[in-house]
C-alpha positions in Angstrom: 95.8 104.7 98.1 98.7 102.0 97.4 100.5 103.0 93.8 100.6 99.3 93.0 98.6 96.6 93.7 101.8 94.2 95.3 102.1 97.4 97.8 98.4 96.3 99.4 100.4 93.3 101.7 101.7 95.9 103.7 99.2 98.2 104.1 97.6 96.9 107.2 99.9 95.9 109.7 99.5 94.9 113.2 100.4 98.4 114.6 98.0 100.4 112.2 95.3 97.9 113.1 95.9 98.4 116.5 95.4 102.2 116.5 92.4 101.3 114.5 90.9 99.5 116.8 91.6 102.0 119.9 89.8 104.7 117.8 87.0 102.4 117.3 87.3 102.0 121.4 86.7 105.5 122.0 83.7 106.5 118.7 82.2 103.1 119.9 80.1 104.3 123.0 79.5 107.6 121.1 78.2 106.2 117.9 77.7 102.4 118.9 75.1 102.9 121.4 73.5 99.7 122.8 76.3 97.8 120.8 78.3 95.4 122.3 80.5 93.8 119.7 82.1 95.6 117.2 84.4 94.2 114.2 87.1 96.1 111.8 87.0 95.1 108.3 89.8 96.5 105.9 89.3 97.8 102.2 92.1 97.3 100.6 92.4 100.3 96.9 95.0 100.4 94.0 94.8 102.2 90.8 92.8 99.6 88.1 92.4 97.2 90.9 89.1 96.0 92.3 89.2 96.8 95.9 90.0 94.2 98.4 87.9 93.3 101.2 89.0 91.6 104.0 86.2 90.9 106.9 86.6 91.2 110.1 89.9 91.8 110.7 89.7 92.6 114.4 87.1 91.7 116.8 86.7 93.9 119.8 
């Protein structure tokens, strides 16, 4: 969890969604059976914040 809310823009970047999405990669056959499509979405927490949700950040 982000200490402050203005902290949140860099919380997801390109290289952490990337490593994401290869973890996803690997639990998807295991877990995902008879799925072919998956997508990431990020959640986003800070202290006396509502959480932020952003959809289908990565399509894989």
């Amino acid at each position: 969890m982000r200490s402050k809310a203005v902290d949140l823009t860099t919380a997801i970047d390109a290289y952490r969604l990337r490593r994401v999405a290869a973890a996803a990669e690997i639990l998807l056959p295991k877990f995902g059976e008879g799925t072919e499509n998956m997508q990431i979405d990020v959640i986003l927490v800070a202290p006396w914040r509502w959480p932020h949700h952003l959809p289908n950040v990565w399509h894989g």
